[in-house]
C-alpha positions in Angstrom: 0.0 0.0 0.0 1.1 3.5 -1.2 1.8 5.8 2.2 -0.4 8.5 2.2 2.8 11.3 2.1 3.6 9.9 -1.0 0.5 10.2 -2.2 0.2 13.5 -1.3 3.8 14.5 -2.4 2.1 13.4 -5.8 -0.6 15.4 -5.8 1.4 18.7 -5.2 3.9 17.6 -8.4 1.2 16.9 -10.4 -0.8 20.6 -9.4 2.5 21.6 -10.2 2.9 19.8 -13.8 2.6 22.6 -16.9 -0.3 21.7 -18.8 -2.1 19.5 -16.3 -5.5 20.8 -14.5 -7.8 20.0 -12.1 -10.1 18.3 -14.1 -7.3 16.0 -15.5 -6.1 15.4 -11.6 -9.7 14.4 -10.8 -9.6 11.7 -14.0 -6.0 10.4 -12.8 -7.5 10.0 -9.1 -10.1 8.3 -10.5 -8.7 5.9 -12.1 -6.4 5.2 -9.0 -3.2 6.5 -10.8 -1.7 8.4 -8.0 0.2 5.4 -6.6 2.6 4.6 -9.6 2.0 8.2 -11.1 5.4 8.1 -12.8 5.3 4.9 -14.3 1.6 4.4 -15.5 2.3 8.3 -16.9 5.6 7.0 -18.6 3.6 3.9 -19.8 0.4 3.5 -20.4 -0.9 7.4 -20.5 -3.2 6.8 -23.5 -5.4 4.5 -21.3 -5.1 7.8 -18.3 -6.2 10.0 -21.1 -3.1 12.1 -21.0 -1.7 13.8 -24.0 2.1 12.8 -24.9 2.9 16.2 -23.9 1.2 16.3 -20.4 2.7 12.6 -19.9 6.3 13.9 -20.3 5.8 16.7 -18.0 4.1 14.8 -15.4 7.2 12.1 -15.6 9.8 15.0 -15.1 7.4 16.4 -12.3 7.6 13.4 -11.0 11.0 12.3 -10.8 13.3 11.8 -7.6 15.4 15.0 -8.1 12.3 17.5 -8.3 10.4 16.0 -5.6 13.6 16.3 -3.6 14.0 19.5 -4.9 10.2 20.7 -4.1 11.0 19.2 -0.4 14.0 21.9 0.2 12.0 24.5 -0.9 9.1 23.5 1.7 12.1 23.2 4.7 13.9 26.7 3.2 11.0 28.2 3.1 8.8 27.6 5.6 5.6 27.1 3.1 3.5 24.4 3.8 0.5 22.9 1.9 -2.7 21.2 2.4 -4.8 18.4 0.0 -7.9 17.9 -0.7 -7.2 15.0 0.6 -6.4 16.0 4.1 -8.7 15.9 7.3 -7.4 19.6 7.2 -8.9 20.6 4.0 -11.1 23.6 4.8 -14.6 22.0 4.9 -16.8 24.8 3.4 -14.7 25.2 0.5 -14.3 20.9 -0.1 -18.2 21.8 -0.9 -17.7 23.4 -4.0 -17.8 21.9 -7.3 -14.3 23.4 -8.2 -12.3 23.3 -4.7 -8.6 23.3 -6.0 -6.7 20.1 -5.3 -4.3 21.8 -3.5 -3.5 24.8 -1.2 0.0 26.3 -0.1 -0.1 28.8 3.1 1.7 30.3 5.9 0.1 30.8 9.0 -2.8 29.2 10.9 -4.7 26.9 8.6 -7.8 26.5 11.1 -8.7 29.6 10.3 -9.8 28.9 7.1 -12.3 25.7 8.7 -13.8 29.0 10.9 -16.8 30.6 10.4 -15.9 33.5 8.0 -17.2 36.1 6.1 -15.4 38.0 2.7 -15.6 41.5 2.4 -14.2 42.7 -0.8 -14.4 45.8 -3.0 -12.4 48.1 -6.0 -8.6 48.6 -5.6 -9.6 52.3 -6.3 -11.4 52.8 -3.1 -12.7 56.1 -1.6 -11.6 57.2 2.0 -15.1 56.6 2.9 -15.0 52.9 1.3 -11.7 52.0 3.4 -13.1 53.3 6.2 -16.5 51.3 6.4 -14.4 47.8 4.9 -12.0 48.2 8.4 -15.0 48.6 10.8 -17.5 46.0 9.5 -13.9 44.1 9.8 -13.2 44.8 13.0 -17.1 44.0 14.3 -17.1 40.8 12.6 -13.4 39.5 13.6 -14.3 40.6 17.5 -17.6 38.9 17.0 -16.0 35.4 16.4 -16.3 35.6 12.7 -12.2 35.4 10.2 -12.4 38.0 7.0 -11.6 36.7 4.3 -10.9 38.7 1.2 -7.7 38.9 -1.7 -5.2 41.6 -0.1 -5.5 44.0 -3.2 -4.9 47.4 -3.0 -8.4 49.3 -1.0 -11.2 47.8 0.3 -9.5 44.3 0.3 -6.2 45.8 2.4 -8.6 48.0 4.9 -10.3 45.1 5.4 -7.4 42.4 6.7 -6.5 45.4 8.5 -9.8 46.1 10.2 -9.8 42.5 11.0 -6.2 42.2 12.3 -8.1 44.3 15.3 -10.4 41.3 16.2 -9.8 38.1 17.6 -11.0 36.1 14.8 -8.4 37.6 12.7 -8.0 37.2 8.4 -7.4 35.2 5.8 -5.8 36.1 2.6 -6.1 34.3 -0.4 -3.2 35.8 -2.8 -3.4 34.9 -6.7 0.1 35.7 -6.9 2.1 32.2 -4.9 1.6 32.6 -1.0 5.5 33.4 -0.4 5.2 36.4 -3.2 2.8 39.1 -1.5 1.3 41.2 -4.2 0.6 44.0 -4.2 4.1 44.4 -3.0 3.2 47.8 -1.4 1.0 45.4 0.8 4.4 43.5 2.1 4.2 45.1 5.7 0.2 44.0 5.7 1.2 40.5 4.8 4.1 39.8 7.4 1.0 40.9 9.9 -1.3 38.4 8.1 1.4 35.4 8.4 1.9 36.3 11.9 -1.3 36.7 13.2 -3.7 35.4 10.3 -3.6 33.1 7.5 -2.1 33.6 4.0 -3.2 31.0 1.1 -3.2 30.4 -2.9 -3.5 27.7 -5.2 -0.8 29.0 -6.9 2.3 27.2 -7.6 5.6 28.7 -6.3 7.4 30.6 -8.7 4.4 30.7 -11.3 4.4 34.3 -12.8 1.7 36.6 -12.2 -1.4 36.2 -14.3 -4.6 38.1 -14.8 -6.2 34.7 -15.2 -5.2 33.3 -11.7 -7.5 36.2 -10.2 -10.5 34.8 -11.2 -9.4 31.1 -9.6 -8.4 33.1 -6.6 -11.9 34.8 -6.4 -13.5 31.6 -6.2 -11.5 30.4 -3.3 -12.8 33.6 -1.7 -16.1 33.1 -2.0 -16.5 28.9 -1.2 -14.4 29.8 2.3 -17.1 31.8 3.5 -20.6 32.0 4.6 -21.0 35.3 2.5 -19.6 37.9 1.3 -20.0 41.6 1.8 -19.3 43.7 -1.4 -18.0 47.4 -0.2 -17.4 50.3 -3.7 -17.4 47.9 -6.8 -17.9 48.9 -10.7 -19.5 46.4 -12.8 -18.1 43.8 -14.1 -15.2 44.5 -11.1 -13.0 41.0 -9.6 -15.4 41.9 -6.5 -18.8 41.5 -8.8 -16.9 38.3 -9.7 -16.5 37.0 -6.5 -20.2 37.9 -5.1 -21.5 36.1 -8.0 -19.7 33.2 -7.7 -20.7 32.8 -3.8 -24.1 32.9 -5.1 -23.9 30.1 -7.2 -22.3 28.4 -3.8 -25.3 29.2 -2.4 -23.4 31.7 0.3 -25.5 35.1 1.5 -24.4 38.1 -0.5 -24.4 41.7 1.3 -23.5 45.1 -0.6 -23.0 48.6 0.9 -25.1 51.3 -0.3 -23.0 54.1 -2.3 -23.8 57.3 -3.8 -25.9 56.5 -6.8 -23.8 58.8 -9.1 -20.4 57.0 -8.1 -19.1 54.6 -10.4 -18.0 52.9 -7.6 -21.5 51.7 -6.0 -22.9 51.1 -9.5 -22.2 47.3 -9.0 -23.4 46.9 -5.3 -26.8 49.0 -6.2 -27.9 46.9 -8.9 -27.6 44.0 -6.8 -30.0 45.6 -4.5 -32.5 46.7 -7.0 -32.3 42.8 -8.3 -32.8 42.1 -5.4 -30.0 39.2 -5.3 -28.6 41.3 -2.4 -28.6 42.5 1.4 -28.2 46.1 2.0 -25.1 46.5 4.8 -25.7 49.5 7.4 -23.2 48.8 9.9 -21.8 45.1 11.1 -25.3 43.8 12.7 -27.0 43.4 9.1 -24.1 40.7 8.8 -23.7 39.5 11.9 -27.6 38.8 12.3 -27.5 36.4 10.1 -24.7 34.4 11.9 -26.0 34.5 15.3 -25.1 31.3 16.3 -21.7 31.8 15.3 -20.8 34.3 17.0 -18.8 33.9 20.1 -18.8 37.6 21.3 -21.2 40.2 21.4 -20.9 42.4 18.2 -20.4 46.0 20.0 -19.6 45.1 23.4 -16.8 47.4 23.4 -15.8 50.3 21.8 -13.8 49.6 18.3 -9.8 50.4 19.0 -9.0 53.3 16.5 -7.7 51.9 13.0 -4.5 53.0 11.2 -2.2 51.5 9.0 0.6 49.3 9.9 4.3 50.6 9.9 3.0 53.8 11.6 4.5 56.0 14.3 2.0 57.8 16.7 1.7 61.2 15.4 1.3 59.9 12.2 -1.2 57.5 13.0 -3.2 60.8 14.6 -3.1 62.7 11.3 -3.6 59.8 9.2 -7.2 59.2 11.3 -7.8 62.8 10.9 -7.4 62.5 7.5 -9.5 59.6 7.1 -12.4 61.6 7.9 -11.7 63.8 4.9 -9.6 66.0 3.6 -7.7 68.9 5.8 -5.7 72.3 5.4 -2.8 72.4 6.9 -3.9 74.7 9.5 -6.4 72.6 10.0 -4.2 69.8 11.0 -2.5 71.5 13.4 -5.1 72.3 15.3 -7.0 69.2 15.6 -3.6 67.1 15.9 -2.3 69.4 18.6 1.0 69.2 16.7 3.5 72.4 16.0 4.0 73.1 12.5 7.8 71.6 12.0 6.4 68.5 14.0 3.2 68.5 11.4 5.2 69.2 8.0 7.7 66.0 9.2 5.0 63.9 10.0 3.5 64.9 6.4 6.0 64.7 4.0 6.6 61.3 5.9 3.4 60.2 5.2 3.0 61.5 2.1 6.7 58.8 1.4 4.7 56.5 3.1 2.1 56.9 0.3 -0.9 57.0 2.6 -1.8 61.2 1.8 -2.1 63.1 -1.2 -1.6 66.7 -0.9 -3.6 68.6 -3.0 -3.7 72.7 -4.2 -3.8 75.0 -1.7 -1.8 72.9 1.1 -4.9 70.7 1.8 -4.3 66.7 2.8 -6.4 64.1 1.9 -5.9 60.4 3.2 -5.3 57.6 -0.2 
């Protein structure tokens, strides 16, 4: 009998394997071809319904010196994975018709067996949009429930943020490989994830970026999660993507209510006026719907102030200030209580930092 690691080890070279999907996995398990991969690929990979091409890249996948090769790179490293396969598969997204085969992560894998919600939105997010993606992130996570959403620029990084605030904490499900954070202006938000959350992807190590794998990673989103709350989206956007998706997985969909002339809420408003759609207020439109999830009251204390990582006091003060909308200078310095050398230091750092714009007339806005 074929140990189990082996079989595992397998599975990993064959998700690896150019040319080889997950449909052509499921037809290889199948047909009980996982315990002599390598030589019923070498030999009889007609009868496996395996091109010539596919067999030759499954044998080289499969050989001693890349599977010893793949094993150094998992103890160098750090990265570990998880199989369909394994008791630890997540079991919500095992319940999918297209769960990947295989996941690699850093971090704490039970978080992604936890009762979650995703809250996603545009990478060109509002100050406004940030702001309401970290709270409802920050009331679910303290209210038992993990965030999951992709780590993209805006409403997907305010929300792991938000989150990081709660005890439940964050997934992120990257489309880029787990040990290659993208965006990489995100790096200091994904060393706080691997820390204190959980980072995942389907995606190979050292596989280039593709717009296609952001589509894959989308539905990994949405079959993690009970439902998912869609915060400043155009049509057509990844976060449209994702929403409709959970629907077909039969998970709750929530929007937040925009301004009707922003392109922005476009996407979330028609899913109201379909009526395929929850309308999000604050956190307890979600959270009443979880109820017997929850393992903390919802607003039983007030929410600790949100800033981003990598920030020193004073300019986690302006930044907040800022987040409210946009300020003069004189302004600042007033409701900061900071002098003006102080202020136009903690500014210009900011502004390096790339968390403010400042626009004509010495006026600040928050990005």
């Amino acid at each position: 009998m074929v140990p189990i690691e082996e079989i595992r080890e397998t599975l990993v070279a064959l998700h690896e394997t150019p040319g080889i999907g997950r449909l052509t996995i499921e037809r290889l398990l199948a047909r009980s071809a996982l315990g002599d991969a390598r030589e019923r690929c070498a030999g009889d990979w007609r009868d496996l319904g395996l091109t010539a091409r596919q067999a030759e890249a499954a044998v080289e996948q499969l050989g001693e010196a890349r599977m010893e090769a793949r094993r150094r790179r998992w103890a160098r490293t750090g990265l570990s994975f998880v199989t369909a396969l394994d008791a630890a598969y997540p079991d919500r997204l095992r319940q999918i018709a297209d769960a990947p085969w295989v996941l690699y992560y850093y971090g704490r894998l039970e978080l992604a067996d936890r009762p979650a919600v995703a809250i996603v939105g545009t990478r060109l997010a509002t100050t406004y949009g940030r702001r309401v993606a970290a709270e409802l992130a920050s009331d679910c996570a303290s209210a038992g429930l993990t965030v999951v959403s992709g780590m993209a620029k805006g409403i997907d990084a305010a929300a792991h943020f938000g989150a990081l605030q709660g005890h439940a904490s964050t997934v992120a499900v990257l489309g880029s490989p787990a040990d290659t954070p993208y965006p990489p202006e995100n790096r200091a938000l994904y060393r706080q994830i691997v820390e204190g959350g959980l980072v995942l992807s389907e995606t190979p190590p050292d596989v280039p970026l593709s717009r296609a794998l952001f589509p894959l990673r989308n539905r990994i989103i949405a079959g993690l999660t009970l439902g998912v709350v869609v915060v400043e989206a155009a049509e057509r956007s990844g976060a449209l993507i994702t929403a409709d998706l959970a629907s077909s997985y039969n998970r709750d969909i929530f929007v937040v209510p925009g301004p009707v002339h922003s392109p922005r809420s476009r996407g979330p408003l028609n899913r109201l006026r379909e009526n395929s759609a929850k309308p999000v207020l604050d956190a307890s439109d979600i959270l009443g719907e979880y109820q017997a999830y929850l393992t903390a009251p919802p607003f039983g204390a007030p929410r600790a102030e949100i800033a981003p990582p990598e920030l020193t006091p004073d300019e986690a003060r302006v930044y907040r200030i800022l987040t409210d909308g946009p300020r003069s200078i004189d302004e600042l310095a007033i409701e900061a209580g900071l002098t003006f050398g102080l202020l136009h230091a903690v500014l210009l750092s900011l502004q390096i930092k790339r968390k403010i714009h400042q626009q004509p007339g010495s006026v600040y806005n928050a990005l």
